[in-house]
C-alpha positions in Angstrom: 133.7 129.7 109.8 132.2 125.9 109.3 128.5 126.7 108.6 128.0 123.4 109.6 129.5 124.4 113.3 126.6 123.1 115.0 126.2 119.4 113.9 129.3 117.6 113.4 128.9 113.7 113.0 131.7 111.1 113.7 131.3 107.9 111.3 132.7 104.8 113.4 133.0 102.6 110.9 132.8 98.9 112.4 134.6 100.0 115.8 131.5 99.7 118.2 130.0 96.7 116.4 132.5 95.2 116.7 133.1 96.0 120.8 129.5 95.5 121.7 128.8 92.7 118.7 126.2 95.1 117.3 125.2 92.7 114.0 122.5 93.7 110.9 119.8 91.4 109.8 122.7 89.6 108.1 125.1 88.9 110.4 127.9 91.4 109.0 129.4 94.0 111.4 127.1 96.7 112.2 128.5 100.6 111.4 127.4 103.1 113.8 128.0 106.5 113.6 127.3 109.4 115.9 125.7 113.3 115.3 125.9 115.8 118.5 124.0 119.0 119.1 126.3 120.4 122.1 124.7 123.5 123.5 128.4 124.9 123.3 128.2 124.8 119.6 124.6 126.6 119.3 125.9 128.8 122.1 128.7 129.8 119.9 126.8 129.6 116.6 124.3 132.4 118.1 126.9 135.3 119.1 128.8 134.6 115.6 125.2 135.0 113.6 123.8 137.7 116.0 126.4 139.5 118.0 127.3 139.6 121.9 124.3 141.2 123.0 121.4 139.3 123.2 119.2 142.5 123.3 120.1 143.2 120.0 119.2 139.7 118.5 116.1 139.0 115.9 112.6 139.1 118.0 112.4 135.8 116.7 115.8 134.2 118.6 115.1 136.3 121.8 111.3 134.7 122.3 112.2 131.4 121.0 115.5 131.1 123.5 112.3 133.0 126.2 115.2 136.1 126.9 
C-alpha cells in the first residue's frame, strides 16, 4: 500500500493559467497545482491501519473521530 494514500497532489503545470490567465508578479504563466484530503481516502486509510472494527481502534482514533 501507497503510505501516502491519503494526500495525493496533481501538478498542473501551466494548464489553468493559462485558461483563467492566472500570471506571477512577472507576467509568465502561473503553475498551479492541486492537493486533496477526500474523506474516502482517510476512510480507507483508517480500516487498513486499524482494522474493521472501530471498537477495537487506539483510544486515541475512537475519541478524536468522537466514536
Amino acid at each position: 500500500m501507497q503510505r501516502d494514500l491519503c494526500r495525493p497532489k496533481e501538478p498542473h503545470p501551466d494548464h489553468f493559467g493559462l485558461v483563467w490567465n492566472l500570471r506571477r508578479a512577472d507576467g509568465e504563466v502561473a503553475h498551479t497545482g492541486c492537493v486533496a484530503f477526500g474523506m474516502d481516502r482517510l476512510a480507507v486509510a483508517m480500516f487498513c491501519v486499524h482494522g474493521l472494527e472501530p471498537v477495537r481502534w487506539p483510544e486515541s482514533a475512537r475519541r478524536a473521530l468522537r466514536l
